[in-house]
C-alpha positions in Angstrom: -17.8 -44.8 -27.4 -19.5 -43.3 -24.8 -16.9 -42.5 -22.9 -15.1 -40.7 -25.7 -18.4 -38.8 -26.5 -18.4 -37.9 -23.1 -15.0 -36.2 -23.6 -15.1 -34.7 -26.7 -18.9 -32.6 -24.8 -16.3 -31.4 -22.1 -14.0 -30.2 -24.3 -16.8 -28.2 -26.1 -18.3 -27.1 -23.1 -14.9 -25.8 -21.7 -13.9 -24.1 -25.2 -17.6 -22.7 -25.3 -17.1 -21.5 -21.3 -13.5 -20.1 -22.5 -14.1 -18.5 -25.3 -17.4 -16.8 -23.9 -15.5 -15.3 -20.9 -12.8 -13.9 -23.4 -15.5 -12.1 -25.7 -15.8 -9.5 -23.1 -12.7 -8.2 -24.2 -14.6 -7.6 -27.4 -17.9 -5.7 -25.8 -20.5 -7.2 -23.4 -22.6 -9.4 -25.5 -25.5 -12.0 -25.2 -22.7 -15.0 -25.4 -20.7 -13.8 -22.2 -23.8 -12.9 -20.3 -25.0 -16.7 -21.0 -21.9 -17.8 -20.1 -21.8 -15.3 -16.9 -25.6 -16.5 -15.8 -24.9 -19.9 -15.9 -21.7 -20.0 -14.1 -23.4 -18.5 -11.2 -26.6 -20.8 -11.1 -24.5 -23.9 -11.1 -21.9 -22.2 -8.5 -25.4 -21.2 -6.3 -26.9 -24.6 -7.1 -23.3 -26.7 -6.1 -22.9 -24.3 -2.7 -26.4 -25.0 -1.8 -26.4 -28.9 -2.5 -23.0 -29.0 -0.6 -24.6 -27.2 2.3 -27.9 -29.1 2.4 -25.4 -32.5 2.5 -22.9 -30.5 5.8 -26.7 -30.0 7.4 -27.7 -33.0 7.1 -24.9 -35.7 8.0 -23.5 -33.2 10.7 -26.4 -32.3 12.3 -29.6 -33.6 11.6 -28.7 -37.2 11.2 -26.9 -37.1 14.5 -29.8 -35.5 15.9 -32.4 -37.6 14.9 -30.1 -41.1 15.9 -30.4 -39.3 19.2 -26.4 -39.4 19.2 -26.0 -36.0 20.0 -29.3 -33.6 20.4 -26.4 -30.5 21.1 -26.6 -29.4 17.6 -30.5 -28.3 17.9 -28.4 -25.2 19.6 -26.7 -24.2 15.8 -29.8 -25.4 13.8 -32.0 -23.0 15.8 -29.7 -20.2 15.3 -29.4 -20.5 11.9 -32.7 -20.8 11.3 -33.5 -16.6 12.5 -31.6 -16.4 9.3 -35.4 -16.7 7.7 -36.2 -13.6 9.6 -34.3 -11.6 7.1 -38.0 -11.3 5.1 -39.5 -10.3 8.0 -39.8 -6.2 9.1 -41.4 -7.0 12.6 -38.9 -9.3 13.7 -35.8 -8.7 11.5 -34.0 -8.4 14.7 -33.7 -11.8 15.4 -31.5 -11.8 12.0 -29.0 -9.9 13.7 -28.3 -12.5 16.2 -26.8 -15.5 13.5 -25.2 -12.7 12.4 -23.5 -12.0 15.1 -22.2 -15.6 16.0 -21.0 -15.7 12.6 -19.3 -12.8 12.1 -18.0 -12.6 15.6 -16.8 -16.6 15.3 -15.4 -15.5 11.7 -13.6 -12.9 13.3 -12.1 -14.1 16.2 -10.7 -17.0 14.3 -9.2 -15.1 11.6 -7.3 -12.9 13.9 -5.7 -15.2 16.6 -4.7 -17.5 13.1 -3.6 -14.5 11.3 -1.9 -13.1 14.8 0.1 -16.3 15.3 1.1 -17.7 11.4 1.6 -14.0 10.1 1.8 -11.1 12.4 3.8 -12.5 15.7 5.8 -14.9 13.0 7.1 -11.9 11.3 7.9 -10.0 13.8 9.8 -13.1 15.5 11.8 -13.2 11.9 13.2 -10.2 12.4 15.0 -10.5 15.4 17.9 -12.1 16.2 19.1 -14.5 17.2 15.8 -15.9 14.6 17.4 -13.3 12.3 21.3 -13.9 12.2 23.3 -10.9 11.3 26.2 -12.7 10.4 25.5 -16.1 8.1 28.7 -18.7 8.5 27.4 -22.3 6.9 29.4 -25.2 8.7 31.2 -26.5 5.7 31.2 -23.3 3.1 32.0 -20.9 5.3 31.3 -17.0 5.5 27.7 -16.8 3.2 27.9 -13.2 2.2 24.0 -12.9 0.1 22.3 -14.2 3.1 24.1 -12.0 5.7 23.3 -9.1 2.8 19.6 -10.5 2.7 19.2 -10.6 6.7 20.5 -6.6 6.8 18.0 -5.7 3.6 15.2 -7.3 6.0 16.0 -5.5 8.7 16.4 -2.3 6.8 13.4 -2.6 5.0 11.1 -3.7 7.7 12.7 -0.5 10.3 12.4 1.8 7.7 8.5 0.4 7.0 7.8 1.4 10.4 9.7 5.0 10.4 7.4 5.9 7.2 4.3 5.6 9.4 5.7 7.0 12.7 4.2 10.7 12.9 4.7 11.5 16.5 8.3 12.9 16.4 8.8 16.8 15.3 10.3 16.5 11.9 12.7 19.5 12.8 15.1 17.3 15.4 17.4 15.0 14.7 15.8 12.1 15.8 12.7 13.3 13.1 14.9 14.0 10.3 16.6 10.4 11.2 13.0 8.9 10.7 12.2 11.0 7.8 15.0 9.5 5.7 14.4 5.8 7.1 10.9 6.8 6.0 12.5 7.3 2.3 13.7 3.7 2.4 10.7 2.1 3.7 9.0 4.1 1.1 10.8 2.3 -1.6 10.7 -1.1 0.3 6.6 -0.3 -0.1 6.6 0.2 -4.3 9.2 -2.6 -4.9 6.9 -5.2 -2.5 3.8 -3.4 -3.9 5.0 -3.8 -7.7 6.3 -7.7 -7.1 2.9 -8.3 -5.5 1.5 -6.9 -9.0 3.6 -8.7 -11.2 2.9 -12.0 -9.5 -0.7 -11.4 -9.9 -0.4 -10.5 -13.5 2.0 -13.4 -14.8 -0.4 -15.9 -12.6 -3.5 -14.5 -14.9 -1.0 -14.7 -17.8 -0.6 -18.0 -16.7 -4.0 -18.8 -16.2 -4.5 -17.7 -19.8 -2.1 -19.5 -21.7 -3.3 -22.8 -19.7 -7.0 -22.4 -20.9 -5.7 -21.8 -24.8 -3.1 -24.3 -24.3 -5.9 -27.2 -23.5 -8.2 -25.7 -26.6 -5.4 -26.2 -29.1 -5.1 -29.4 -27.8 -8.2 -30.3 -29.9 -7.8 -27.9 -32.6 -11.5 -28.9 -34.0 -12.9 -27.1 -31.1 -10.9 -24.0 -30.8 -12.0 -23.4 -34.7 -15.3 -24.6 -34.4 -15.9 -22.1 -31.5 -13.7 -19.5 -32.7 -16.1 -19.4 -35.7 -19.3 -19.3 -33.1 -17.6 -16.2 -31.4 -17.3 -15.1 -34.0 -20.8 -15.2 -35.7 -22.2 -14.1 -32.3 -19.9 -11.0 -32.1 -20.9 -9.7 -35.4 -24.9 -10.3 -34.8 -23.9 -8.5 -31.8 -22.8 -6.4 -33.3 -25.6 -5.6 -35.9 -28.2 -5.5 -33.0 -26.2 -2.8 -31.6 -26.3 -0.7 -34.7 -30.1 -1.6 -35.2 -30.5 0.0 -31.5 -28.3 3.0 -32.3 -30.3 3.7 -35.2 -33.5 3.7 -33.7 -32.7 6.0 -30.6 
C-alpha cells in the first residue's frame, strides 16, 4: 500500500512538474514560476549536499585520520572563495579563481586537442583516410570511396572559406574563392543537421514526458484540469491589473 501510494505521488508530482513547465507556452504564470523556483532550490540544495559529502570524505576525513594532511593545500584555497563579500580583501578571491579557471582550462584544451581537434585532422589524411575503399570479400565499395572524397572536399573547402590572405584577383584566389562556395554549403548543411538533431531530440524529449502522463490517464486529466483552472485565474488577474493601470 505504501509503496503504491508512493508511486501514484511521483506520478503527480512529475505530471504537476510537466505540465507547469509547458504552461509557459501559454503566458508566464504563478504555476510555472512555482514550478521554475522550486526546481532551482532543490537543484542548489542537491549540488550543495553533494559537495559538502566530496569535502568531507575526500578531504577532511583524510585529513583529520592524519592519512594525508596534503589536502589542507585545496581546502585553504577554496576557502578565499569567502573573500568574495569582502571589498578590502576581495583580491584574495581572485586567486581560487585562478586555479580553477586556469585547471578548467588547461584540461579542456589538451582533452579537446587530442579526442577532437588532432583526431580530425588525423581523419582526414590518408592513409587514415583511404581514397580508394576495396572490402576483402565484396570488393570495390563505391559510397565509402564517395564519402572519403565528400570529406575531403568539404573539410578543404571549410578551410578555403576562411583563408583571406590570397588577392582574390589571381588564380590561385579565385581557386579559393570557389572552394570557399563549397565549404560554404558544407557550413549550412552541418549547421542545419546540427539544428535538426537538436530539435527532434526536444521533440523527443516531449513526446517521452506526455507519453509517461498518459500512462496514468487520471493524472494527465486531473492536472490538465489544474492548468487549466490556474491559466484562466491567471488570466483574470491579468485583466484586473490591466484595468487598474
Amino acid at each position: 500500500m505504501a509503496a503504491d501510494l508512493a508511486t501514484m505521488l511521483g506520478i503527480y508530482v512529475y505530471a504537476l512538474y510537466a505540465l507547469a513547465a509547458y504552461s509557459f507556452t501559454y503566458r508566464d504564470n504563478s504555476f510555472f514560476k512555482f514550478a521554475e523556483h522550486t526546481y532551482v532550490a532543490t537543484s542548489i540544495a542537491y549540488n550543495a549536499s553533494v559537495a559538502y559529502g566530496t569535502i568531507r570524505f575526500t578531504a577532511v576525513e583524510p585529513i583529520l585520520t592524519g592519512k594525508n594532511f596534503t589536502f589542507l593545500i585545496p581546502l585553504l584555497v577554496g576557502a578565499l572563495f569567502i573573500f568574495f563579500f569582502s571589498k578590502k580583501y576581495f583580491w584574495l578571491y581572485r586567486f581560487p579563481i585562478a586555479v580553477i579557471a586556469g585547471t578548467g582550462f588547461g584540461l579542456a584544451m589538451s582533452g579537446t586537442i587530442s579526442a577532437q581537434f588532432m583526431a580530425q585532422i588525423l581523419a582526414t589524411i590518408p592513409p587514415q583516410l583511404k581514397l580508394y575503399v576495396v572490402h576483402p570479400t565484396l570488393g570495390f565499395q563505391g559510397m565509402d570511396t564517395l564519402n572519403n572524397w565528400l570529406i575531403i572536399i568539404m573539410t578543404i573547402g571549410t578551410l578555403a572559406y576562411f583563408f583571406f590572405s590570397i588577392p582574390p584577383e589571381t588564380a590561385l584566389g579565385k581557386a579559393a574563392r570557389t572552394l570557399g562556395i563549397v565549404g560554404r554549403w558544407t557550413m549550412m548543411i552541418a549547421f542545419g543537421s546540427a539544428f535538426g538533431n537538436t530539435v527532434m531530440t526536444r521533440m523527443n524529449l516531449f513526446i517521452g514526458v506526455y507519453k509517461n502522463l498518459l500512462r496514468d490517464y487520471t493524472s494527465f486529466i486531473g492536472f490538465t484540469v489544474l492548468i487549466l483552472v490556474v491559466a484562466t485565474l491567471e488570466g483574470q488577474r491579468a485583466k484586473k491589473a490591466e484595468q487598474k493601470a
